[in-house]
N, C-alpha and C positions, 0 to 999 in steps of 0.2 A: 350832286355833281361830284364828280372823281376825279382826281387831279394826280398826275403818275409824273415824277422825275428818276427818268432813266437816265445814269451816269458812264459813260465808255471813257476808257484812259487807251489811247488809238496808239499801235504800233508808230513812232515818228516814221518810218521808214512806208508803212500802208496808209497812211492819211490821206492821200488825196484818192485812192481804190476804194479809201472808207465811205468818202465823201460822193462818189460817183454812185454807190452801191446801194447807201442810204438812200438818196431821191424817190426812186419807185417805192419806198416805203414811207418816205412824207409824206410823195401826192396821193397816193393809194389814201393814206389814211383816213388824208386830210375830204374824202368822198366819201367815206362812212358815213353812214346814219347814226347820229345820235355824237358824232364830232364836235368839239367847239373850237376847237385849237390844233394841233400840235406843229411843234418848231424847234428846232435844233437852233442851241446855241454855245459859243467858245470858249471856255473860260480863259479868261485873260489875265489871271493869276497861275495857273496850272499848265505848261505847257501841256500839248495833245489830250487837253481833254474837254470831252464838249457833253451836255446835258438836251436831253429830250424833254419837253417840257407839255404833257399831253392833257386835255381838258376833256371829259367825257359827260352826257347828260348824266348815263348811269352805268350799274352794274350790268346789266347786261348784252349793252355798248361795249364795256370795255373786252366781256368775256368774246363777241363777235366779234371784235380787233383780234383780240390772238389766233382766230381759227382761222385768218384771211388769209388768203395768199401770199399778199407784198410779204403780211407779216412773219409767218414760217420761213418763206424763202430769205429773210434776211437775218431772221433767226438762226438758220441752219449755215449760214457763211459769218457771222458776227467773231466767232472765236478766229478767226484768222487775221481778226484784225487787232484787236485786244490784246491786252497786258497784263488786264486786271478781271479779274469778275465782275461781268455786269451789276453796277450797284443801281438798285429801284426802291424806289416809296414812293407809296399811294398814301393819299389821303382824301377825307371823306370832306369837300370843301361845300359851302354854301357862301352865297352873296351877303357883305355885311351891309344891313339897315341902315341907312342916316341920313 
């Protein structure tokens, strides 16, 4: 399982254009083959900035996410909205035993 937190620190001024833009690239996703999750969330310590929080069966799941549509298209408009350089980590996550 692969687990991706993509972080955006959002122009205050393009935040809710952010917000509109994203959508087609939730639900998009969120129809993938090989999806378990993904979910935008706010942080509530940090103004404008909110984290993508993506859950993939596997590797090459995550590599058909980035070749998809929603995902380029909102790739290719994301710098317009940003402050900061996309921050992302992946990690290699499994379920724990107990």
């Amino acid at each position: 399982m692969i687990i991706i937190h993509a972080r955006f620190h959002v122009d205050s001024t393009k935040q809710q254009t952010f917000l509109n833009e994203i959508q087609p690239l939730i639900s998009g996703s969120r129809k993938e083959n090989g999806n378990i999750s993904y979910d935008l969330y706010k942080d509530i310590e940090k103004e404008n900035v909110y984290t993508m929080v993506e859950v993939w069966e596997n590797a090459e799941s995550v590599a058909n996410h980035n070749t998809s549509e929603h995902f380029t298209s909102f790739v290719a408009k994301a710098k317009q909205f940003l402050t900061a350089p996309l921050d992302i980590k992946a990690f290699d996550g499994q379920p724990l035993k107990g």
